[in-house]
C-alpha positions in Angstrom: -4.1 -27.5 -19.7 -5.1 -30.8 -17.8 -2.2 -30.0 -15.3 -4.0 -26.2 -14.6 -7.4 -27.5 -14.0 -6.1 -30.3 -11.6 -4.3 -27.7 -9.2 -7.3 -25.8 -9.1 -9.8 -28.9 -8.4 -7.3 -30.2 -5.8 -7.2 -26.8 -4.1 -11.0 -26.0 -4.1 -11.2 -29.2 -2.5 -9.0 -28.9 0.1 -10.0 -25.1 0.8 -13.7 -26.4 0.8 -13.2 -29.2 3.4 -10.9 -27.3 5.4 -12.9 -24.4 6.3 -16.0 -26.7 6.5 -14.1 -28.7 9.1 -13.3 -26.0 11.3 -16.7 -24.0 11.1 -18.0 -27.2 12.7 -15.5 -27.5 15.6 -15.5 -23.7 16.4 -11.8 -24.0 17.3 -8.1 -22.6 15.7 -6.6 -25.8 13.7 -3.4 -27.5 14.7 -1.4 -29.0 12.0 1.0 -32.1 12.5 4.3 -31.2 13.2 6.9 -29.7 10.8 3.5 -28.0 9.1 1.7 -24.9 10.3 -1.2 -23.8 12.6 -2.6 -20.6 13.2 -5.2 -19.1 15.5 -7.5 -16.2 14.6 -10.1 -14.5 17.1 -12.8 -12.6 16.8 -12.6 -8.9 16.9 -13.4 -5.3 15.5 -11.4 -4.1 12.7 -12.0 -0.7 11.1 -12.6 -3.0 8.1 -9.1 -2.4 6.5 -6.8 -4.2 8.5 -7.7 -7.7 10.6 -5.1 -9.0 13.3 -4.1 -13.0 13.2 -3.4 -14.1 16.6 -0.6 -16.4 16.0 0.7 -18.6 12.5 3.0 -20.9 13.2 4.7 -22.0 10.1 7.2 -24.5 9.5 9.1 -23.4 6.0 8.0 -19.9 6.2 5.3 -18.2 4.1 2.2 -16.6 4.3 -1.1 -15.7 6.4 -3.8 -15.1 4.0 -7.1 -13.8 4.1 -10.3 -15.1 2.8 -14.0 -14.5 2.8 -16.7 -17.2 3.9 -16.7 -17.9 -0.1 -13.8 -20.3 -0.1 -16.3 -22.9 1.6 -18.2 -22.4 -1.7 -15.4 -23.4 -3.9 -14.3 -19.8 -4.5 -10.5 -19.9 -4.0 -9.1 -17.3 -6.0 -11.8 -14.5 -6.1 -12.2 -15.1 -1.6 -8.6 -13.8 -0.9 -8.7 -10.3 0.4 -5.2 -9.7 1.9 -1.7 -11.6 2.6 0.6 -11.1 4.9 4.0 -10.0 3.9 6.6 -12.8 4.0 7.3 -14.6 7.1 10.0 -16.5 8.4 9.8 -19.9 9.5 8.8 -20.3 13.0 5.6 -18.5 15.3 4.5 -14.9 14.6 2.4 -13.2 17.2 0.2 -10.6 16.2 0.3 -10.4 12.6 -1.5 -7.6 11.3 -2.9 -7.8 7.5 -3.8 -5.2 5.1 -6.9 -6.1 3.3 -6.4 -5.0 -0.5 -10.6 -5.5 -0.7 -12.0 -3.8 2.9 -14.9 -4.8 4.5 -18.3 -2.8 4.4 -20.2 -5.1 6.6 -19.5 -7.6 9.6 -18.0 -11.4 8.1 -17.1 -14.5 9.1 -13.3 -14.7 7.6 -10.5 -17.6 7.4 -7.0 -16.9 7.7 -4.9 -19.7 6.1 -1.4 -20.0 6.3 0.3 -20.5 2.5 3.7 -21.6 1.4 6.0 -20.3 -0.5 6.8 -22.6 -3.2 8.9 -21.0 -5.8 10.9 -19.5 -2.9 10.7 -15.9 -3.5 8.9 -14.6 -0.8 6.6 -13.1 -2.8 2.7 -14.1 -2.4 1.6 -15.0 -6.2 -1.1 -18.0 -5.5 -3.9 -16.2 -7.3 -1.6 -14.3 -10.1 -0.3 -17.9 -11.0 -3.5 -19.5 -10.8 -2.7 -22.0 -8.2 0.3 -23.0 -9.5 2.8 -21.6 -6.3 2.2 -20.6 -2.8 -0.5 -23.2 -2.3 -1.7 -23.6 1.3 0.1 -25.7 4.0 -2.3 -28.9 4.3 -3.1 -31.5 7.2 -4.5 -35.2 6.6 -5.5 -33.7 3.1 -6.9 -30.2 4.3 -5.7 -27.0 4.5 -4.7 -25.5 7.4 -7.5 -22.6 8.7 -9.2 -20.4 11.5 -12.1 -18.5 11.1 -13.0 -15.7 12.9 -16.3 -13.6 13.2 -14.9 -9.8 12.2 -17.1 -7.0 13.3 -17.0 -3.6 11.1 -16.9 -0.5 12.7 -13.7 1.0 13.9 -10.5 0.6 16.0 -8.8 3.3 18.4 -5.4 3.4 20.2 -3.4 5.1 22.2 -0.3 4.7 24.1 0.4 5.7 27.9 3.5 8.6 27.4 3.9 12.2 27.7 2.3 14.5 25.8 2.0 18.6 25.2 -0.6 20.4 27.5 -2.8 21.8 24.3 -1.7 18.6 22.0 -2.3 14.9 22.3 -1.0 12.5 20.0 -3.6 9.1 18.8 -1.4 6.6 17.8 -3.3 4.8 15.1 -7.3 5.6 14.1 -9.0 3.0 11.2 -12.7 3.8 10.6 -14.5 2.2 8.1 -16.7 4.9 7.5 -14.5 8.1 8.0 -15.2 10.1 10.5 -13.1 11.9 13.6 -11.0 10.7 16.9 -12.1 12.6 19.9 -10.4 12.7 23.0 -12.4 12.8 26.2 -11.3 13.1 29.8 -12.1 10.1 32.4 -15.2 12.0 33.3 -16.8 10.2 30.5 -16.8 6.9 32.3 -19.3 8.5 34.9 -21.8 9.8 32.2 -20.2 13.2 31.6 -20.9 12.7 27.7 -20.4 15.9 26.3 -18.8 17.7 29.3 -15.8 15.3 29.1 -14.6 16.3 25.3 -11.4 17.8 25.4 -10.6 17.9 21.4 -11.2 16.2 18.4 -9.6 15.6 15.0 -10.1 16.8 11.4 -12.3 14.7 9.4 -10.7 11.2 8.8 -11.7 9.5 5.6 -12.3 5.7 6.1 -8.8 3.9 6.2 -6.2 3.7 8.8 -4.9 6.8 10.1 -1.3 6.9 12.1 -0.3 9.7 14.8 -3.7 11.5 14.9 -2.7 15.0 16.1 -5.1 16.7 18.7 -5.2 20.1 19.5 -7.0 20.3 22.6 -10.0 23.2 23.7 -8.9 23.1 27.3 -4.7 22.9 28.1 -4.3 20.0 30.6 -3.1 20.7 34.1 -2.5 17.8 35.4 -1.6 14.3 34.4 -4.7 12.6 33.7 -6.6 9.3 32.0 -7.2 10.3 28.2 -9.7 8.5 26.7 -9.7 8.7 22.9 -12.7 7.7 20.9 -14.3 6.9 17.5 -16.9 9.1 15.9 -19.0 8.6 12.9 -19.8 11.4 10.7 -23.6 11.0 10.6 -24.6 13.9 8.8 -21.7 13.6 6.1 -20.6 17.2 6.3 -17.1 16.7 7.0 -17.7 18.5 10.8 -17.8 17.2 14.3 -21.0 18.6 15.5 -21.3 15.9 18.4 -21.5 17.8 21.3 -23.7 20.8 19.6 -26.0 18.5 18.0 -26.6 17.1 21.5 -25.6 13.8 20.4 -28.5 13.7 17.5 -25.4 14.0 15.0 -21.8 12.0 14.6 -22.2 9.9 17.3 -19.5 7.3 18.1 -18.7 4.4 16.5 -19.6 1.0 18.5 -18.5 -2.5 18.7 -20.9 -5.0 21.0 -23.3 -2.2 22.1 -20.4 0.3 23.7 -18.1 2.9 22.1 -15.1 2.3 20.7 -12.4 3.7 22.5 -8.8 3.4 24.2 -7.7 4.4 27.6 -4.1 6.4 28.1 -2.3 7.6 31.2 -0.8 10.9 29.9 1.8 13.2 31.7 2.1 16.7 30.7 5.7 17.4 29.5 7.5 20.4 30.4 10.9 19.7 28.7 12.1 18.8 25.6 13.8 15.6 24.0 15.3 15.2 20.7 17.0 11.6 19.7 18.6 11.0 17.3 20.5 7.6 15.9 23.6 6.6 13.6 22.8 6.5 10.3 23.8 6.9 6.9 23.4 10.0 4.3 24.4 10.7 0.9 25.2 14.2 2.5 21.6 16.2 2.1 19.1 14.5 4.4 18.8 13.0 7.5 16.4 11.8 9.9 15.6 12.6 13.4 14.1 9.8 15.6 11.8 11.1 17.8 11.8 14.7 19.1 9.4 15.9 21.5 8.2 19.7 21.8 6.4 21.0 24.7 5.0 24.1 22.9 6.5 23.4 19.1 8.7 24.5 17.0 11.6 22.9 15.3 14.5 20.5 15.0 17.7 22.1 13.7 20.7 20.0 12.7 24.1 21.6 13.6 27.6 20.3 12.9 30.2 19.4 15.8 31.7 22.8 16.1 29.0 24.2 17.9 30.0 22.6 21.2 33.0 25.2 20.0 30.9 28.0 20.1 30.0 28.6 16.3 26.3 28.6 17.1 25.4 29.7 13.8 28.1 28.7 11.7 26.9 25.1 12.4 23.9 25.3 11.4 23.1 22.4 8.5 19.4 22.3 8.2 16.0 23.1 10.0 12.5 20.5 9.9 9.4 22.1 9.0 7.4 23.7 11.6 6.5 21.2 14.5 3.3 21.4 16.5 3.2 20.5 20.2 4.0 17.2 21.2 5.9 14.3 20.1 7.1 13.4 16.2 9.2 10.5 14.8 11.2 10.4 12.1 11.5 14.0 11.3 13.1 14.9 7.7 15.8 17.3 7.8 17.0 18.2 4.2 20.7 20.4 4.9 21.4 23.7 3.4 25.0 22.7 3.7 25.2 19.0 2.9 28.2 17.3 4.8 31.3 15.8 2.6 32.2 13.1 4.7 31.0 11.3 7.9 30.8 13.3 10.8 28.9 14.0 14.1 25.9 15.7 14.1 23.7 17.6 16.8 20.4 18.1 16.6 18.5 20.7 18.5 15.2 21.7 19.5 14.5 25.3 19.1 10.9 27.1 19.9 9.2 29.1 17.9 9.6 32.2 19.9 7.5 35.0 17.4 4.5 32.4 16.6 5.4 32.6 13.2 5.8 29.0 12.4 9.1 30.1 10.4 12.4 29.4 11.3 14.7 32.7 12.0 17.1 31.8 14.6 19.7 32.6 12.2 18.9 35.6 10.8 17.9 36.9 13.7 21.1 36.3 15.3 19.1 34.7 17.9 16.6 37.2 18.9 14.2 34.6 17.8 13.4 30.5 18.1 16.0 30.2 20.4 16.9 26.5 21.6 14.9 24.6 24.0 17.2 24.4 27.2 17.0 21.9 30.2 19.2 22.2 33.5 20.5 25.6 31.7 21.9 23.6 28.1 20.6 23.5 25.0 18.6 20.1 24.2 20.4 18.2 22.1 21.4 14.7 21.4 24.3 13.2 18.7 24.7 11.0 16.2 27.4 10.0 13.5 26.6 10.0 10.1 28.5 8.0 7.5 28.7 9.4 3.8 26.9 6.6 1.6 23.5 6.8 0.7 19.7 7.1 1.9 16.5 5.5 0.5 13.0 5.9 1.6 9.8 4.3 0.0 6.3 4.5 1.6 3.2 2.0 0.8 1.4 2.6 -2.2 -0.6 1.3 -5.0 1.0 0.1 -8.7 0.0 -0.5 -12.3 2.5 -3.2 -12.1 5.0 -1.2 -14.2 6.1 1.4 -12.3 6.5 2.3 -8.6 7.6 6.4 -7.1 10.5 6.4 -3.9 9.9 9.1 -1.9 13.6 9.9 -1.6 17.1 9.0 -2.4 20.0 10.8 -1.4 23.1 9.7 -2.8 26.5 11.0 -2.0 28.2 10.4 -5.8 25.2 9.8 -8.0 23.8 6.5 -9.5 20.7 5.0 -9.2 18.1 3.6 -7.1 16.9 -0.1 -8.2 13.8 -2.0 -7.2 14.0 -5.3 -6.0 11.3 -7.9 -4.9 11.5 -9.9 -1.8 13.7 -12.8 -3.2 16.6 -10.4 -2.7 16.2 -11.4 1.0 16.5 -15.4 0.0 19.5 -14.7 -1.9 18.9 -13.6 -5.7 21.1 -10.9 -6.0 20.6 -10.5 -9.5 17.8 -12.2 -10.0 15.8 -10.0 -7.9 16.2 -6.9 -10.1 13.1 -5.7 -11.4 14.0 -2.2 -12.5 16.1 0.9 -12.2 16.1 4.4 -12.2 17.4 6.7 -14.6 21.1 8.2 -13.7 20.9 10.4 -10.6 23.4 13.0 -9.8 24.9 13.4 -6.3 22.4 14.3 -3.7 18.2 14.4 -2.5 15.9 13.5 -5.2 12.6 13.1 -4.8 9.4 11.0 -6.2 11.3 9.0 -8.3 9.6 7.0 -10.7 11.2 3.6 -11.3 9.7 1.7 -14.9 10.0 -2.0 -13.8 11.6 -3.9 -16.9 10.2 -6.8 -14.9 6.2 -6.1 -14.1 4.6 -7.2 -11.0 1.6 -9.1 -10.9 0.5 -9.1 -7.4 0.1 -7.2 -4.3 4.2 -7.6 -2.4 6.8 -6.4 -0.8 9.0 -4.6 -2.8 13.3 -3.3 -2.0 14.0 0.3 -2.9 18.1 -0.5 -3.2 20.8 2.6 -3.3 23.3 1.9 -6.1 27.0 3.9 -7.4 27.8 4.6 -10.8 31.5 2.5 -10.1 32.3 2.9 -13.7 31.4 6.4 -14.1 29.1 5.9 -17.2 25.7 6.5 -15.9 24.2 3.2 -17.1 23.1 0.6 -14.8 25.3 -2.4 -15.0 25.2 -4.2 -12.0 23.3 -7.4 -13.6 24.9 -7.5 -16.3 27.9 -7.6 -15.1 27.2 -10.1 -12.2 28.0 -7.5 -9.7 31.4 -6.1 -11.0 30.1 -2.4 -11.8 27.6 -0.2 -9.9 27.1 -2.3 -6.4 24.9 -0.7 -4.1 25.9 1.6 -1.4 26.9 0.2 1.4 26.2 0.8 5.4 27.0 -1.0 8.4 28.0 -4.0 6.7 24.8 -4.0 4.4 23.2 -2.7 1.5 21.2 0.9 1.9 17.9 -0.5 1.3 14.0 0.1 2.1 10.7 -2.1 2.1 7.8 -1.1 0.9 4.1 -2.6 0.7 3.4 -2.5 -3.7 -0.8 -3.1 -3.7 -1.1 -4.5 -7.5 -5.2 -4.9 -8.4 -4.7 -5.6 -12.0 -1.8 -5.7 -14.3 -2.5 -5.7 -18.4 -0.2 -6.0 -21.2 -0.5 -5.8 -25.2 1.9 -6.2 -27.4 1.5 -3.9 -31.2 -0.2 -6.1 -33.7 -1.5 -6.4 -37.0 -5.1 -7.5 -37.1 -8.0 -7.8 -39.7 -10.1 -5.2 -37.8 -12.7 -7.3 -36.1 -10.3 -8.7 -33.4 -7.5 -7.7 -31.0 -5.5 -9.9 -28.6 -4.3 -8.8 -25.6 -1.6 -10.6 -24.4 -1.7 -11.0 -20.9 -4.6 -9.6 -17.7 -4.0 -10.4 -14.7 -6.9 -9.5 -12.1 -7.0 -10.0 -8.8 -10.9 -9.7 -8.0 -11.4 -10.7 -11.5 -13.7 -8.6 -14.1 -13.1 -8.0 -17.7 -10.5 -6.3 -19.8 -12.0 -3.5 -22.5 -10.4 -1.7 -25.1 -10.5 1.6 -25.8 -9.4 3.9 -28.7 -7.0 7.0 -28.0 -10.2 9.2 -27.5 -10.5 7.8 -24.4 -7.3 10.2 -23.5 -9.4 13.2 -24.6 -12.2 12.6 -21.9 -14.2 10.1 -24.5 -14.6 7.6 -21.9 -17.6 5.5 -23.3 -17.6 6.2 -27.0 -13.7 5.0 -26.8 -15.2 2.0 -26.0 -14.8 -0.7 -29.0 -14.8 -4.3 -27.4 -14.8 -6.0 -24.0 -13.3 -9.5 -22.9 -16.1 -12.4 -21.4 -15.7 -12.1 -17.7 -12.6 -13.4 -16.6 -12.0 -14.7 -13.0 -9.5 -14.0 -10.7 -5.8 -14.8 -11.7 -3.8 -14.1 -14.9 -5.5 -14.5 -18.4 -3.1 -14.8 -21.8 -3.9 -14.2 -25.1 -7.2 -13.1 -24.5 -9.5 -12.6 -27.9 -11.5 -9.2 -27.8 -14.3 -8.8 -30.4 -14.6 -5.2 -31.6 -18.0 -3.9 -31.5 -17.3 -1.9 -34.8 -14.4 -3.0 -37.3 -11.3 -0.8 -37.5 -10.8 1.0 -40.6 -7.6 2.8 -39.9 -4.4 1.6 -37.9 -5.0 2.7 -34.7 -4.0 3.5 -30.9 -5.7 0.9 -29.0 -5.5 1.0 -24.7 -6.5 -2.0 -22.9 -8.2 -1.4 -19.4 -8.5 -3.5 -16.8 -12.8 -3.4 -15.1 -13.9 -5.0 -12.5 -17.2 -6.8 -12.4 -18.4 -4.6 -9.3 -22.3 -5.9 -9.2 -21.1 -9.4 -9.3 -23.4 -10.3 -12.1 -20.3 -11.3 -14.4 -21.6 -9.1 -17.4 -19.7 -5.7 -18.7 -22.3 -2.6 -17.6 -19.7 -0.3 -17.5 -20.8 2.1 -20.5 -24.8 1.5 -20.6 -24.5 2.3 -16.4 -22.8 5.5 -17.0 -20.1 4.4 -15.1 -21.8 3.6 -12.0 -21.1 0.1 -12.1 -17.8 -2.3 -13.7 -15.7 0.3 -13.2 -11.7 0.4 -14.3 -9.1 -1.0 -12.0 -7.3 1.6 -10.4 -4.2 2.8 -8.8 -2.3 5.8 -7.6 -5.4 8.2 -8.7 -5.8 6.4 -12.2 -6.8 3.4 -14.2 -4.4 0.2 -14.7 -3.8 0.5 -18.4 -1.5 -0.4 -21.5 -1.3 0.9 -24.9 -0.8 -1.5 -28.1 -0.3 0.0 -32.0 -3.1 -1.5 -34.0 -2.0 -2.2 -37.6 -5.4 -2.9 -40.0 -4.4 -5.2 -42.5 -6.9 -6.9 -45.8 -9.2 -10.2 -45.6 -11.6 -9.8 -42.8 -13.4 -13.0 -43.4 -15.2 -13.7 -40.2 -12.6 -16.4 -39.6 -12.3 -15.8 -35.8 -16.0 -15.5 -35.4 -16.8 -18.9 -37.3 -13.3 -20.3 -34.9 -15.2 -19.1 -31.8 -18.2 -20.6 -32.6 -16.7 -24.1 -33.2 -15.0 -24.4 -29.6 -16.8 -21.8 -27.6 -15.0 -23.2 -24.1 -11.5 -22.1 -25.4 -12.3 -18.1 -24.9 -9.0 -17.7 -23.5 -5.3 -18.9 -23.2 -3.2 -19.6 -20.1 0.2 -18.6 -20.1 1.6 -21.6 -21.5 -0.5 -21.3 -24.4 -2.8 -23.7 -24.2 -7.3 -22.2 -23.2 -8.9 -21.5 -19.8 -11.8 -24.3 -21.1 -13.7 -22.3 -18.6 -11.5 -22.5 -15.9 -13.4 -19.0 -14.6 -16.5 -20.8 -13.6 -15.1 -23.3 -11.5 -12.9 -20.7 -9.7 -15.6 -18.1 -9.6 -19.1 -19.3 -8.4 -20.2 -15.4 -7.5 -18.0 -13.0 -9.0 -17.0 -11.1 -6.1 -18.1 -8.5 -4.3 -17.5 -5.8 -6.1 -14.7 -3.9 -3.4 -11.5 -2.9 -4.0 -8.3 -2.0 -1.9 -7.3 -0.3 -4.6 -10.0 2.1 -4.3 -12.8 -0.1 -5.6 -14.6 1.0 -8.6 -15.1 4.6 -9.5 -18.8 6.1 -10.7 -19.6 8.2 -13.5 -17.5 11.2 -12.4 -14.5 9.7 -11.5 -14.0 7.7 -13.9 -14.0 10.8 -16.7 -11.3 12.6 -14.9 -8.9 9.4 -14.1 -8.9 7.3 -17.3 -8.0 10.4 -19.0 -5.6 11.5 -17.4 -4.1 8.0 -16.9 -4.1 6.7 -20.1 -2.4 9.6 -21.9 0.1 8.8 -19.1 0.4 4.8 -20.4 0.5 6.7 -24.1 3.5 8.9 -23.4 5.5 6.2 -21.4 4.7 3.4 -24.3 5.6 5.9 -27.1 9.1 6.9 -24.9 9.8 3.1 -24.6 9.4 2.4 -28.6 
């Protein structure tokens, strides 16, 4: 216990005199050589995302985030985002996805962190201080702090674009609102003459390849200039230009707009690309294709540079508007048996229909675009192994959804964290799939047999059933069954962003009625844990209420003691969920606020539960009570066993803010509908597992 509370005095302390030190010089912070440094400007974020300049770090590591409350001795509740991991060495440009965004303009400190336990995974506030402390310089940490102004970010890349279609590379609002491109006529006060098109309503959060249709076609390459617009009125409509500016107006950072500037020319013929890659025989992947008037991609076989037009035929895309797309799905018809070459084509979409009937049209229709009097086309060998494709999301902890896995004989897909990269093989393995026969599978939930705790990288890995008997083995066996699938000398893998707010685990127990443990909470804005009987699955979402934790801080919390508002007289279904402490005032209002405050931890649409059996058994004496009473410090036990002895006050000194990357803390409404629904999900999965 000593040992706990000594990490977390020596790092407020170094935090605290760190970021005081460089608030006075005004400067980045150079560490001595061998260490780190990093520099971090000011600048306008759309309040989910902030840019660090440059990290330098010596071992490799981290760039973490903080709010101005780490001067105040607030170490674990100030961290809002981390990097993933970097190598040793200088990173430019290091872009970090806050997992609590920013509502209002701050002063924030990136500090670079090690990575102590070698697993290039970020777990400084999930293990209480205990790894991936921050690189330090004559006794300080290493920090920059930079003055961040909220509002919203635009960009957009010089290139060629459709006439009547522009693509904006990446929008982040921090209010939601549109994108709208005007012409260069804006720069000489043409306001509202100057709009050319603008988006569909954008809610706050960083959007990627904004598609434009525009009003007017373009005739002429031209100067785009794409900007941010609120949505004032909050109707979900652009009504800018009609409203005479009185309505959704445009975002602005230093008293101008926000916008970008890009040089477009006006395509007139189309490109497809498309690279080597591997398949398990039923999807592949187009680059980049670009469609002057849209249409599709269609994936042939080799024989139609024989002349078997449509006998080649493997697979089509969706409908494509105008303009450019990357990384264009194709899932085949006719999957291929072996490697091969493969051409994809662009074809139109001749009859406006937006459906694909080259085919059976013999032709007639959505013929191929052609340049210099060919078809446009481009090759690309695929090898038979395997795909895997996993996107950003948030977790409970336990499990995590791959978007797709394609698999030429069957097996699984496994999830591996980041330590995978320094080596661990094995050690790496958090979970695997079920069996998966040969081909495209898609949304595949993975139950991690070893939960995460925080926010990381994860590895989506491809594996073969070598043995043929549809259990995983590969551990187990120290690699002798069911290796992955292999490409280009490596394993078929993906990475994936895992955003993990909270994590909460209890174990079935007996108990006199008045009490419950659960066993482990870790929160990474801190808040409490509550427990709930199984009415809560039915919609009873505050009179399933029967006992909440003290406030806990940020970090992980074991064996915490719960109180039960009413003794249990039955064995019962019990679900622990995980609140935050959203007004800051470090007191449960959840229930007697109708929800509008202290709301549950969320992820993926729903709240982070578990669910524990709760066998009632005789003597409820009052014994804990009268225990609690005696040693009121020791409310709750660190993972080796051993109390907190309010180790929450000195790493908490204002109980956050109240925001959550992992979309924050739900009113009245929302919360009805998700806790429901959610925790008769952690019922069926806990009941399946027993």
């Amino acid at each position: 216990m000593r040992d706990r509370l000594t990490v977390l005095i020596v790092v407020v302390a170094l935090c605290t005199s760190a970021v005081a030190g460089v608030a006075a010089a005004g400067t980045d912070t150079t560490a001595e050589a061998n260490h780190a440094s990093v520099t971090f400007e000011a600048q306008t974020s759309g309040g989910h995302t902030v840019t660090v300049d440059e990290v330098t770090l010596a071992e490799g590591g981290f760039v973490t985030i903080h709010d101005a409350s780490v001067t105040e001795g607030t170490v674990f509740g100030s961290v809002l985002g981390t990097s993933s991991y970097l190598e040793a060495g200088t990173h430019e440009n290091v872009t970090i996805t806050l997992d609590d965004p920013l509502s209002e303009d701050a002063t924030l400190v990136a500090m670079p962190h090690r990575d102590t336990d070698g697993d290039r995974s970020y777990s400084f506030v999930a293990s209480n201080g205990e790894t991936d402390g921050p690189y330090t310089t004559d006794g300080s940490a290493v920090v920059d702090t930079a003055a961040i102004t909220v509002s919203a970010t635009v960009s957009m890349a010089d290139g060629v674009v459709a006439n009547d279609t522009v693509v904006v590379d990446r929008v982040e609002l921090s209010e939601g609102g549109f994108v709208t491109v005007h012409d260069a006529t804006v720069t000489e006060g043409q306001v509202f003459e100057s709009i050319r098109g603008t988006s569909q309503y954008l809610e706050a959060g960083v959007h990627e390849n904004v598609r434009i249709t525009l009003e007017e076609p373009l005739t002429e390459n031209t100067t785009l200039v794409p900007m941010a617009h609120k949505d004032t009125d909050g109707d979900g409509t652009y009504t800018f230009a009609e409203s005479e500016g009185a309505a959704d107006g445009p975002y602005t950072a230093d008293g101008r707009a926000v916008v970008d500037t890009a040089v477009v020319t006006i395509g007139t013929e189309a490109t497809v690309r498309f690279a080597n890659q591997s398949t398990g025989g039923e999807r592949v992947v187009v680059d980049e294709v670009f469609l002057p008037e849209g249409g599709f991609v269609t994936v042939h076989d080799a024989t139609v540079t024989e002349g078997a037009v449509f006998e080649s035929i493997r697979g089509t895309s969706q409908y494509l508007a105008p303009g450019t797309h990357e990384d264009v799905e194709v899932i085949l018809d006719e999957p291929v048996t072996e490697g091969t070459t493969l051409v994809p084509m662009a074809h139109k979409d001749t009859d406006g229909d937006q459906t694909y009937t080259f085919e059976e049209s013999e032709g007639a229709d959505d013929g191929p675009y052609t340049a210099d009097g060919a078809a446009v086309v481009d090759t690309g060998v695929v090898t038979l192994s395997a795909s895997v494709s996993m996107a950003d999301q948030t977790s409970d902890g336990r499990t995590v959804v791959v978007e797709d896995v394609d698999l030429a004989e069957g097996g699984f897909v496994t999830i591996h964290d980041s330590s995978l990269f320094a080596g661990a093989v094995f050690e790496s393995v958090l979970g695997t799939s079920e069996y998966l026969e040969a081909g495209h599978h898609e949304e595949v939930t993975v139950t991690l047999d070893r939960p995460v705790r925080s926010t990381q990288t994860l590895v989506p890995m491809a594996h073969m059933d070598s043995d043929g008997d549809g259990t995983y083995t590969f551990a187990e066996s120290e690699g002798a069954a069911d290796g992955p699938y292999t490409y280009d000398g490596g394993a078929v893998v993906d990475t994936a962003r895992v955003q993990v707010g909270a994590f909460v685990e209890m174990n079935d127990q007996e108990t006199d009625g008045t009490t419950v443990v659960v066993d482990s909470v870790t929160l990474q804005d801190g808040g409490f844990v509550t427990v709930h009987d199984a009415t809560v699955t039915e919609g009873a979402v505050f009179e399933s209420i029967r006992g909440t934790s003290e406030y806990l801080g940020p970090g992980t919390h074991e064996n915490v003691e719960i109180a039960l508002d009413a003794p249990l007289e039955e064995d019962s279904t019990l679900v622990p969920m995980a609140h935050h402490d959203s007004d800051g005032d470090e007191t449960y209002t959840f229930a007697e606020s109708e929800g509008a405050a202290d709301g549950p931890y969320v992820y993926d649409g729903g709240a982070v539960v578990d669910t524990a059996s709760a066998t009632v058994t005789g003597g409820m004496d009052g014994g804990t009570e009268t225990d609690s009473e005696e040693d009121p410090m020791e409310t709750t036990a660190m993972d080796d066993g051993t109390t907190m002895m309010e180790e929450t006050e000195m790493q908490e000194t204002d109980g956050g803010d109240g925001e959550s990357g992992d979309g924050g803390s739900p009113g009245f409404g929302i919360a009805v509908a998700l806790v429901a629904l959610v925790a008769a999900a952690g019922l069926a999965r806990r009941r399946a597992g027993r």
